[in-house]
Structures are given as C-alpha cells and as structure tokens.
C-alpha positions as CSV (number, residue, x, y, z in Angstrom):
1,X,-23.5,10.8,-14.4
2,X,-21.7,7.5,-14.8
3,X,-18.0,6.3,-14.3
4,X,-16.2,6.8,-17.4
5,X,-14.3,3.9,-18.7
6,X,-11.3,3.2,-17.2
7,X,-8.0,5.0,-18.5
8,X,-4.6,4.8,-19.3
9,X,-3.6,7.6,-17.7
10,X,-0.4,6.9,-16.0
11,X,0.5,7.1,-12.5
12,X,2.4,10.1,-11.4
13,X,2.8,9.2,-7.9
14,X,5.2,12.0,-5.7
15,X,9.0,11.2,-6.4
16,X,10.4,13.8,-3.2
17,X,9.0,14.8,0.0
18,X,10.0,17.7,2.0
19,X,12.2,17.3,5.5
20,X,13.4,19.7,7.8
21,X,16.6,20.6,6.5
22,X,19.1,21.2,3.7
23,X,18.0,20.4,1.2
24,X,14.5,20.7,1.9
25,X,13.6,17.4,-0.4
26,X,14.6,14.0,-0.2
27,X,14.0,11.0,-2.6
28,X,11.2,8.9,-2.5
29,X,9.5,6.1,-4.3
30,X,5.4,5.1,-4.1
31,X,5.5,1.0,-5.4
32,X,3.7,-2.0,-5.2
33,X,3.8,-3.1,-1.6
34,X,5.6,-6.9,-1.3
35,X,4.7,-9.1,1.4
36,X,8.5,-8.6,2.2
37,X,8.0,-5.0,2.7
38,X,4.9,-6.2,5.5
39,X,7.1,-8.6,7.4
40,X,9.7,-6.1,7.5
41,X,7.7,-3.5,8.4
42,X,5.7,-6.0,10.9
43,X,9.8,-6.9,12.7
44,X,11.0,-3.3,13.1
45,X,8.5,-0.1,12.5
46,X,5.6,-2.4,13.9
47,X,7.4,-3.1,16.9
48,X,8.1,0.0,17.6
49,X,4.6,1.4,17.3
50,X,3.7,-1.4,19.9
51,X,6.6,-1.0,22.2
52,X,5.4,2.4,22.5
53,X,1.7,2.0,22.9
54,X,3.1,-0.4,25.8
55,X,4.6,2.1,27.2
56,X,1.7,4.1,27.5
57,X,-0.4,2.1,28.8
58,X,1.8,1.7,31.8
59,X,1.6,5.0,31.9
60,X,-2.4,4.8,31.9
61,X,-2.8,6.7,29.1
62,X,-3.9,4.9,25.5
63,X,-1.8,4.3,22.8
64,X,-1.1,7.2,20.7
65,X,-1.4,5.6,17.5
66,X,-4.2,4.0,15.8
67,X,-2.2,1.1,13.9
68,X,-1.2,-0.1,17.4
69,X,-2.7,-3.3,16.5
70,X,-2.6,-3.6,12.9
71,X,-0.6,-6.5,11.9
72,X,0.6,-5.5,7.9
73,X,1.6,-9.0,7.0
74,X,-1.7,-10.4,7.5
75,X,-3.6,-6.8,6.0
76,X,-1.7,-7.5,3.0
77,X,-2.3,-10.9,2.3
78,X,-6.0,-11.6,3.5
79,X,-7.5,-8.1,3.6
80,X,-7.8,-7.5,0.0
81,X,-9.0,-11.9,-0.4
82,X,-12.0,-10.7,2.0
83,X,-12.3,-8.0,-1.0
84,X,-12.4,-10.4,-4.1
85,X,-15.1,-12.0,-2.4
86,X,-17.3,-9.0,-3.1
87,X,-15.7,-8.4,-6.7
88,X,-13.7,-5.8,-6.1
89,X,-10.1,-5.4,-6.0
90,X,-7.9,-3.5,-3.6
91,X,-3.8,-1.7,-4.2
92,X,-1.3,-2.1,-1.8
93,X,1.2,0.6,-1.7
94,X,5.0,1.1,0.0
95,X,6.1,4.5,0.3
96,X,10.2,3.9,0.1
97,X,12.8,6.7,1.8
98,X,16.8,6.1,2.0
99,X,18.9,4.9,4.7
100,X,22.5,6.1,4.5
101,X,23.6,3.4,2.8
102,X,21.1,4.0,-0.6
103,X,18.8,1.1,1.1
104,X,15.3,1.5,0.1
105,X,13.6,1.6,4.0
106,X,9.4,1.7,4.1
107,X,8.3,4.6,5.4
108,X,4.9,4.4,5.2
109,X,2.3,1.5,3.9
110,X,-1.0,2.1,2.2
111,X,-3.7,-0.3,1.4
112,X,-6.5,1.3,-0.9
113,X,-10.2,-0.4,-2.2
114,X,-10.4,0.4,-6.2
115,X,-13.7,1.2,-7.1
116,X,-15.5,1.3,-3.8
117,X,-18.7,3.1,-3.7
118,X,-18.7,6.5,-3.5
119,X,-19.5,8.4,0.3
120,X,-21.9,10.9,-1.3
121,X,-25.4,10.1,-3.2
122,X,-25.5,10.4,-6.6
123,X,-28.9,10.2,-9.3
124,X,-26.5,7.2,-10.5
125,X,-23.9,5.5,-8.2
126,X,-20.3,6.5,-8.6
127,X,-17.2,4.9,-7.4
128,X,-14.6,5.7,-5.9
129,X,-10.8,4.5,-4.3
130,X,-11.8,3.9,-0.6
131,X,-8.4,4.0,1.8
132,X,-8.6,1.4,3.9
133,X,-5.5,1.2,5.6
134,X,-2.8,3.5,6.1
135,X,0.6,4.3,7.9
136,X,3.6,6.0,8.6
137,X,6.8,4.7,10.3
138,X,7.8,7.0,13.1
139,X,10.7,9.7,12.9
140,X,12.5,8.2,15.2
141,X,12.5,4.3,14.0
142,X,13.9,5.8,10.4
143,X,16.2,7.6,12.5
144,X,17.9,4.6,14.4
145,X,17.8,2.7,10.6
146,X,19.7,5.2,8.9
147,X,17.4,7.7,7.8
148,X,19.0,10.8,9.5
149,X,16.2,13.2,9.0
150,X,12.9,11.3,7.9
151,X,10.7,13.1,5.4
152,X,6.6,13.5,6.4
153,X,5.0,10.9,3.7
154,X,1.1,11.1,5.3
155,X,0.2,14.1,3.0
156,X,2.2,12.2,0.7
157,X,-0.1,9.1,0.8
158,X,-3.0,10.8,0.8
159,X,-1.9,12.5,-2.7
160,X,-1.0,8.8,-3.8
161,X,-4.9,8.0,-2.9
162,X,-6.1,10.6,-5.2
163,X,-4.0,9.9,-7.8
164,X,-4.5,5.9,-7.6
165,X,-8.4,7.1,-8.3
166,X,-7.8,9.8,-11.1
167,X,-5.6,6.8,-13.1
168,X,-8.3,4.3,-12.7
169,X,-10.3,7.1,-14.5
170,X,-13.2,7.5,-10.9
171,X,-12.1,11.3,-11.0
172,X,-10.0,11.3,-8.2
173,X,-13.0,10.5,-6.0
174,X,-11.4,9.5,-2.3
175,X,-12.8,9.1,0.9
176,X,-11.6,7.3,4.4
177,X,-12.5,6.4,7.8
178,X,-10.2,8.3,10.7
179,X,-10.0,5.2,13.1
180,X,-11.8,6.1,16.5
181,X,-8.5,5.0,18.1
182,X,-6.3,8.0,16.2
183,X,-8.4,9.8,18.7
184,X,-9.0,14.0,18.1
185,X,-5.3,14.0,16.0
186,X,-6.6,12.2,13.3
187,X,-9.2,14.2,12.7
188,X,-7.5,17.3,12.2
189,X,-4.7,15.4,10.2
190,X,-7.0,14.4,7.8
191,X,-9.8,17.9,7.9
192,X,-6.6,20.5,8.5
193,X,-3.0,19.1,7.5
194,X,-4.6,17.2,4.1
195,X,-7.3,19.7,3.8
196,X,-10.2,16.9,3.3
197,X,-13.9,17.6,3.6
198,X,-15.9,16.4,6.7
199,X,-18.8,14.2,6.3
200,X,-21.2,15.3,9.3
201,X,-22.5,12.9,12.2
202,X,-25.7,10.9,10.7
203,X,-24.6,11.2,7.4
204,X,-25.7,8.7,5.0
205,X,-23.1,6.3,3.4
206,X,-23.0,3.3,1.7
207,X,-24.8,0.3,2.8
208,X,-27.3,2.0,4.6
209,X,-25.4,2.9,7.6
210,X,-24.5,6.7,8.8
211,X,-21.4,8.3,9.7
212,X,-20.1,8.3,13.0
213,X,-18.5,11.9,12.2
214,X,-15.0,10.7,11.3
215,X,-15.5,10.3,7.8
216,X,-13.5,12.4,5.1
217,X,-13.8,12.7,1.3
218,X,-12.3,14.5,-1.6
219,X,-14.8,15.1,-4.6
220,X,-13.1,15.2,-8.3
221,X,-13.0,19.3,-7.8
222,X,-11.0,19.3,-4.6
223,X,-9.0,16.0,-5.9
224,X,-7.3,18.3,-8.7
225,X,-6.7,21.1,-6.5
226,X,-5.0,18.6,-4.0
227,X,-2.8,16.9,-6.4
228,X,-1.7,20.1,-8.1
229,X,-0.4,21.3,-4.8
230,X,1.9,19.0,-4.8
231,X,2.9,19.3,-8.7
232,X,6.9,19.9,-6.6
233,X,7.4,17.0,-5.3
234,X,6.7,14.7,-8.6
C-alpha cells in the first residue's frame, strides 16, 4: 500500500472546547502559529512553567512539566530549518482561547513533522504527521490574563494532529514521543485521556532504533474513530 496523492480535503480543525461551567463550551481557534504568538508565549506562559519548575526544585522535587525547558521562539524558527535539511516540512500550530476583553490569548502551541515516516512497518513505507512538539498554557496563567475559566485544549491538539494528517491525505496516520521528563503523567495522558495505542519497549521504529516504551500512535482506523468523537466541538 502506498500514500495516496495528496488532497484537498480541507481542514476542519475543533472550533469549541469544553470547560467546567456554564456553558459547558467556549470558543476556540487552531491557526498558523506566528513567531509573535512564540515570544508571547516565551514572556508570559513560558515563564510561568519555569517559575514553577523553580519552585520545585527548591522543593527537591523535579519539575512537573516536560516543556520546562523548551524555549518556543527558537522551536518555531529553527526546529522546522533543521527539518528542510532532510526534505521535509513541519506545521506550526496556535490553539487561540478568549480573554475577557475578546483578546485572542494562546492556549496551547503545537509543532507537527508532515510526512514523517510512519512508527509501524509496512511491505511499502508509509508516512505519516509526526508531533514533535506540543503544549498547553496552564489554568492558572489564562486565569490571571483574563481567561476566567480555561478550556482543556491537549485532547484538542491531539485531534488537530490527526486531522493535519487526514488533510495532507497520510490517513490520519499520527504518532509521538511522551518526553521522559512528563514522567508517568504523560503516559497515561496520551494511552488513557487521548486514548492512543502504545508502542511496546524494543519496538522497532524508524531509523533503525527501538522504542524506549513511551511511544504512541494512532493508525488510520483509530484516527477516524478519534476525530469523530469530537464531531461537537467543530
């Protein structure tokens, strides 16, 4: 089997998310992520997400969050340049929620590899949309910017994922590595909450190499059943 042509299927990224209150869906917006959107991200949710890994490691525990050290601005710009090197291309994506003012506020960033081999062997390679990258702000920085009860967007990105790889016609073929710093949560975000299969310790993947066990994939089957799931909030 062989990836069909590319199609013009258009994107039908989610458009609502759910929250915990009345009424249970907010507005939302999946776009092209600006470089703007990084720095912003980089002055106010980033610091944050340090400022608390700081604090935990006074504490003598390690930080709770995997992106602890990301830096966006510089994912965004030289990331996907490291990519066109090896002829392929990646997608940057902002998930956008409302402050209180009708401010469009990042609530979670996304950066995606299009047509990255696929994690499972095939009589003929596939590809696939590989997420590289990806984040959501915590509750309580939308809260402080005017975002009085912040919607969860990380099923939300995962959907956009699939959907990025059903448009570029791979079939909604999507896997991801759960960084080793996300720590046991991670895993069970991405195997439970987002329902993803689990590629098993010594695993072969691309390349050569073998899983180290915190690898997750959808196949085109469970792609469709995922993104139907969420047919409500587009």
């Amino acid at each position: 089997m062989v990836d069909p042509t590319p199609t013009s299927t258009p994107l039908t990224y989610a458009r609502r998310a759910l929250n915990r209150t009345q009424p249970p869906w907010v507005d939302i917006k999946v776009d092209h992520m600006s470089l703007a959107d990084a720095l912003y991200w980089d002055a106010t949710m980033q610091r944050d997400i340090v400022t608390e890994g700081l604090n935990a490691r006074r504490l003598g525990k390690p930080p709770p969050r995997a992106d602890f050290y990301w830096t966006w601005s510089g994912i965004r710009m030289l990331f996907p340049l490291a990519q066109v090197l090896k002829k392929r291309r990646c997608r940057a994506l902002t998930i956008y929620v409302q402050d209180s003012k009708g401010r469009a506020l990042p609530a979670g960033m996304m950066l995606l590899i299009e047509r990255y081999p696929w994690a499972l062997s095939a009589p003929t390679p596939l590809r696939s949309v590989f997420t590289w990258f990806i984040a959501s702000a915590p509750a309580a920085s939308l809260v402080v910017r005017g975002v009085p009860d912040p919607p969860a967007v990380g099923r939300i990105m995962i959907d956009a994922a699939l959907v990025t790889s059903q448009a570029l016609g791979l079939q909604g073929r999507m896997w991801l590595h759960a960084a080793p710093s996300g720590g046991t949560g991670l895993v069970k975000f991405y195997g439970t909450v987002c329902q993803m299969e689990h590629l098993p310790i010594g695993a072969p993947l691309p390349g050569g190499q073998l899983s180290d066990g915190r690898h997750f994939y959808a196949t085109s089957v469970l792609a469709k059943q995922l993104i139907d799931a969420l047919q409500l909030a587009r």
